[in-house]
N, C-alpha and C positions, 0 to 999 in steps of 0.2 A: 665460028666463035660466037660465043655467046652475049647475050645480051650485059648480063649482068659482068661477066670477064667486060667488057669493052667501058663499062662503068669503071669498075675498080683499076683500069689503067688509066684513068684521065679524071682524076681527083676535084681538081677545079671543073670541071665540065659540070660533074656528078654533083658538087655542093653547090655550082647554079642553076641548076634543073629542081632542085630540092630544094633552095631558095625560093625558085618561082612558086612551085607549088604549092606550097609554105604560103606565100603572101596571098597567091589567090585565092587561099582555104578560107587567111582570115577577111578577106574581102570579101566573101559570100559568106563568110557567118556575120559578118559585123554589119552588112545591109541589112540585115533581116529581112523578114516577109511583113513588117509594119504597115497598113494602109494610114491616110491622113489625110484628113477633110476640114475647113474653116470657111466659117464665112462672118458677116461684119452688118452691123446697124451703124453707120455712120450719121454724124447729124442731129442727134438728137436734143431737141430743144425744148426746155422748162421755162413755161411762165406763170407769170400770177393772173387770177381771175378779177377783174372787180367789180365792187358794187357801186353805183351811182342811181340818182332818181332825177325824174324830171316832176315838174311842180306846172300845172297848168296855168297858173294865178303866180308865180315865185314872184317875192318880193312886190306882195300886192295882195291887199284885203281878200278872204274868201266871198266876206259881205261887211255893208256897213249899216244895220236895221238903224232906223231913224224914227222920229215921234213917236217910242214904240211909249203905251200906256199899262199901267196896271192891271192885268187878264186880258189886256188887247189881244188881236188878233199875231200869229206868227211870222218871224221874216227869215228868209232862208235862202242862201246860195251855195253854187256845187263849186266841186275841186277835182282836178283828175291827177292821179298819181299814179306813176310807171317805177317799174323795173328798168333802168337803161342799161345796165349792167351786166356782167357775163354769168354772174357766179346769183345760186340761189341769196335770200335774204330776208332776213326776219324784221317785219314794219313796223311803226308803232307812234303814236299822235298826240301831242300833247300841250299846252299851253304856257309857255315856260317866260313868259311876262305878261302882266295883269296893270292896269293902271287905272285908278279911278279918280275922279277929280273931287271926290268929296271923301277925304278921308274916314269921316266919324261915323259918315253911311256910305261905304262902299255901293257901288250900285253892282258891281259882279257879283255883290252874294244875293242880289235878287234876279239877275239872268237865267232864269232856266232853259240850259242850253241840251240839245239833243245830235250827237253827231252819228251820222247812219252811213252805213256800207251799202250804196246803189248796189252794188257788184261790179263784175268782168266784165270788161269791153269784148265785144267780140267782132275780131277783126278791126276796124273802124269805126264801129257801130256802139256808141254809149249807152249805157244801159239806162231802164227809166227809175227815178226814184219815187218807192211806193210803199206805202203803210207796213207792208210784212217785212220790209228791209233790216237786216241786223243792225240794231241799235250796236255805234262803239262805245259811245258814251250817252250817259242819261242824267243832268246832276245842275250845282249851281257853275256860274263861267266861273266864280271864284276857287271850287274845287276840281279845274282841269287842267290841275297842274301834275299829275302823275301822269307816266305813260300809259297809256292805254293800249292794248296790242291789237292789228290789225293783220296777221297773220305773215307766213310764210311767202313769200312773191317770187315767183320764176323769172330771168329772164325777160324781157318783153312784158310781162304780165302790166294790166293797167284797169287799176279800180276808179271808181270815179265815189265820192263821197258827198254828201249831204249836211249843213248847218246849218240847224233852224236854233233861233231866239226868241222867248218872250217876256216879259217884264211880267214876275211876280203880281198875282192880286194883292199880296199882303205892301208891297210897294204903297208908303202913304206920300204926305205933301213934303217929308223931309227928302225924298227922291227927286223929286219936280225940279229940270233941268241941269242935273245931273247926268254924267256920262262915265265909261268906262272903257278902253280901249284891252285888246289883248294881241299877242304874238302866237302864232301856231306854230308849231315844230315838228316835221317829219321827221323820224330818222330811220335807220334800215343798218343793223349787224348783221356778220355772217352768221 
């Protein structure tokens, strides 16, 4: 007997064999031959950078020139300013209160004041302040109230700064014990 005769007598046998077959066709089509690979960054964290300075003198005079005279001789003291901060920052120096004790003759518009960039510390090591140094400012104390810019500062980076004062020759006897005090102001934008 034949194969197929032995089908056609057992009906239900024949539509479960055909059945099976059936499912397992669509079982090996519907797998497919698809590969698939992933993988993951898990963790990943956002913060902000900041800027901060340190102030070698904060909250205390850079100098305080005394018996200065008319074309006298110069008086001058240094300041060291840093980067403490993570993120780059743009410096900048200025005088953002002025106070004179004699109104009618200020004596800040006779201060000829000079603020000079020593330079870059390097390492530990402060740099010396010397005649070639870049002048930041050059003017009277009464006009150093704009900001004046001392550049870009890295991280870490630490300049140390120079201000010298002398009392105008033109300074006559309406000056004579008279004083002027002023406020410096660093500041630093990204």
């Amino acid at each position: 007997m034949s194969r197929l005769s032995i089908l056609m007598r057992n009906p239900k046998s024949t539509l479960g064999v055909l059945t099976a077959v059936v499912v397992a066709v669509g079982l090996t089509a519907a797998s497919g031959a698809d590969f698939t690979a992933q993988t993951a960054n898990p963790s990943n964290t956002f913060a902000a950078g900041n800027l901060s300075m340190v102030n070698s003198k904060a909250n205390a005079a850079v100098f305080t020139p005394s018996n200065m005279r008319p074309g006298g001789p110069s008086q001058s003291g240094t300041v060291d300013i840093e980067n403490s901060g993570s993120i780059d920052g743009t410096f900048s120096v200025k005088a953002d209160t002025i106070t004179n004790s004699d109104a009618v003759h200020p004596m800040a518009a006779k201060i000829n004041l000079v603020v000079r960039d020593c330079g870059e510390f390097a390492g530990a090591t402060a740099p010396t302040c010397e005649a070639g140094d870049s002048d930041v400012y050059s003017g009277t104390l009464s006009a150093f109230t704009s900001s004046n810019a001392l550049g870009v500062y890295s991280p870490a980076e630490k300049h140390r700064y120079e201000f010298t004062a002398t009392l105008d020759a033109s300074a006559d006897d309406e000056y004579e014990g008279d004083s002027s005090s002023a406020r410096f102001e660093w500041n630093a934008i990204q």
